[in-house]
C-alpha positions as CSV (number, residue, x, y, z in Angstrom):
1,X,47.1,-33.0,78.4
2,X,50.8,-32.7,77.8
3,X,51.5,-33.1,81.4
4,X,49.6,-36.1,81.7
5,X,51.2,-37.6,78.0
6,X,54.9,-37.0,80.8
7,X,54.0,-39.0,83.5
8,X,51.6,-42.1,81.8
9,X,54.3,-43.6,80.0
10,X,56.8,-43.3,82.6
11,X,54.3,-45.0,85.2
12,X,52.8,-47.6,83.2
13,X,56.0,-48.5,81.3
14,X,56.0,-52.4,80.1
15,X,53.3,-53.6,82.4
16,X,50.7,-52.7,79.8
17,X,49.9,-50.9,75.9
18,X,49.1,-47.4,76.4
19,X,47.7,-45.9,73.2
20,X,46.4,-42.3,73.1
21,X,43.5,-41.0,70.5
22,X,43.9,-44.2,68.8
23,X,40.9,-46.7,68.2
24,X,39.3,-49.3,70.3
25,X,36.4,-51.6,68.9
26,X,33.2,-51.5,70.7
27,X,30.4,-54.0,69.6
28,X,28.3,-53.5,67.5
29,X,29.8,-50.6,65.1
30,X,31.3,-48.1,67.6
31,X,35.2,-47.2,67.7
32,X,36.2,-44.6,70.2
33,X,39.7,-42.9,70.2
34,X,40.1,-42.0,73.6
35,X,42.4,-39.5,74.6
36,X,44.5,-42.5,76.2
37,X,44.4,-46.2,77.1
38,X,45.5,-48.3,79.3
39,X,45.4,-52.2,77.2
40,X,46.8,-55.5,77.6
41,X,50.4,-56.1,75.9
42,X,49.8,-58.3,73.2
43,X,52.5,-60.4,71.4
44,X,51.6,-58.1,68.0
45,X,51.2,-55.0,69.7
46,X,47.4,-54.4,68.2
47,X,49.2,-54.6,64.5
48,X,46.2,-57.1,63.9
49,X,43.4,-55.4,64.9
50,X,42.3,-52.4,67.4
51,X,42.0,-53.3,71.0
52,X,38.3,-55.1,71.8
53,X,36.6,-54.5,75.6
54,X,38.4,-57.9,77.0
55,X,42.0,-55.7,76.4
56,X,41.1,-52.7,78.0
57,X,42.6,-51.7,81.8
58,X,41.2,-48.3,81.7
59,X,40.1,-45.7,79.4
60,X,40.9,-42.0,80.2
61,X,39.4,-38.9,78.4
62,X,40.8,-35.3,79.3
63,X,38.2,-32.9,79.0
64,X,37.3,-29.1,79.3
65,X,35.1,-27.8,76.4
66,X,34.0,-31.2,76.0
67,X,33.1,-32.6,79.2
68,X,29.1,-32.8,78.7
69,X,29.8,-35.4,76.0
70,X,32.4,-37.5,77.9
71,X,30.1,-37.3,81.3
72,X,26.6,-38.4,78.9
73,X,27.5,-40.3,75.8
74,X,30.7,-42.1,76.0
75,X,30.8,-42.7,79.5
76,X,27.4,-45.0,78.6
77,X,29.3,-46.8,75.5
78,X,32.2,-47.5,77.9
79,X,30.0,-48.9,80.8
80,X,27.6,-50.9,77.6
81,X,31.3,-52.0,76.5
82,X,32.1,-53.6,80.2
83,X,35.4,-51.2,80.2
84,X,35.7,-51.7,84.1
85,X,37.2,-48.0,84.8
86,X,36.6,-44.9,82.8
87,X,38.3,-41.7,83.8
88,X,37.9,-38.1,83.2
89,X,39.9,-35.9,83.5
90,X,38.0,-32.5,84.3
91,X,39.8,-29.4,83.6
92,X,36.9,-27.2,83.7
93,X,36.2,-28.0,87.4
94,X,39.9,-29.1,87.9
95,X,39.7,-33.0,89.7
96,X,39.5,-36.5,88.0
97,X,36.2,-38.5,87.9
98,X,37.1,-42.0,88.4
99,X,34.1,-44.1,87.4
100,X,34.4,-48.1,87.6
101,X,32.2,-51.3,88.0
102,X,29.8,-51.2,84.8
103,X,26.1,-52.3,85.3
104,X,22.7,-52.0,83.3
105,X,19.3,-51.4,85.1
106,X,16.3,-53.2,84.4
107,X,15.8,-50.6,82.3
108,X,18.6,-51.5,80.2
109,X,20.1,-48.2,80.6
110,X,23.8,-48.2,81.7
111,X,26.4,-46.8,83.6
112,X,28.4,-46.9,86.7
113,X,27.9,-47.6,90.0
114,X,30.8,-45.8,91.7
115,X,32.3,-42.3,91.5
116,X,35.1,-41.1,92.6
117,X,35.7,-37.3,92.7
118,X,40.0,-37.0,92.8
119,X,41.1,-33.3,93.6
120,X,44.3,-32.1,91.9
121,X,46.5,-32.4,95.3
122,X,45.8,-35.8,96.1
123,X,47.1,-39.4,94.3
124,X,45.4,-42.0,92.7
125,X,46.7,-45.5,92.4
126,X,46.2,-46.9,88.7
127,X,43.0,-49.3,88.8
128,X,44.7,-52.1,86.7
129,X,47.9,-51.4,88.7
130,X,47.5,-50.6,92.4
131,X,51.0,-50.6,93.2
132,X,51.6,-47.7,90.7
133,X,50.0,-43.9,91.3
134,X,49.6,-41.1,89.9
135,X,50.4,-37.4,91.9
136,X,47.5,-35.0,90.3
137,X,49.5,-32.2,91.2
138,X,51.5,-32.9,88.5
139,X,48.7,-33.2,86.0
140,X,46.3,-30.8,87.0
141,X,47.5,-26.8,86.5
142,X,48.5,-25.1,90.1
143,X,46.3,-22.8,90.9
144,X,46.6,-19.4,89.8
145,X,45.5,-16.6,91.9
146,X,44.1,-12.9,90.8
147,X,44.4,-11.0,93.9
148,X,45.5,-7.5,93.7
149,X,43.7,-7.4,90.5
């Protein structure tokens, strides 16, 4: 996570808000605290009140111990919410899940229709920013081998 918290700010800069395990409000009584996002600048920077669906470019959880809850709870208040991208970042299988466009079945039950499997040597442009990417390699640990062990 700390290498990811080194290369967010620097990419996303003053094109957008990017907040990290703070609050978002999610209709009718939910209030996540992702591990970061990505939300609209606003004139008083959220002092007002916590960023709403409408101001949210992307979510992003980082996960490891964790990751059961991200991939079947939140990621079904995110796509209820209409959060257009939600990303995980998976260290226990070591790649990003990039999930985006929202839907609910006639069901009623929600999620996403695409995902996106990202391995930790490839780059992924920002959803709300395609001219802006990230390199994985620099997020994701390099790979540590045993051999002679």
């Amino acid at each position: 996570m700390r290498k990811l918290w080194k290369e967010l700010p620097k990419l996303v800069g003053d094109r957008a808000t990017l907040q990290s395990q703070a609050p978002i409000i999610i209709p009718p009584k939910s209030e996540p605290e992702p591990d970061f996002t990505i939300v609209q600048n606003r004139d008083d920077n959220y002092l007002s009140g916590h960023p709403q669906p409408a101001d949210v470019l992307l979510v992003i959880e980082v996960s490891d111990s964790s990751l059961d809850y991200e991939q079947d709870v939140k990621i079904l208040l995110y796509a209820q919410a209409g959060i257009s991208d939600y990303w995980i970042f998976n260290f226990f299988d070591n790649y990003l899940e990039s999930y985006s466009e929202p839907y609910q079945n006639s069901q009623g039950k929600y999620g996403y229709l695409n995902k996106r499997i990202i391995l930790p040597n490839q780059v992924i442009a920002l959803p709300c920013f395609p001219d802006l990417s990230i390199d994985l390699g620099k997020v994701f640990p390099p790979k540590v081998s045993f051999s002679g062990l």
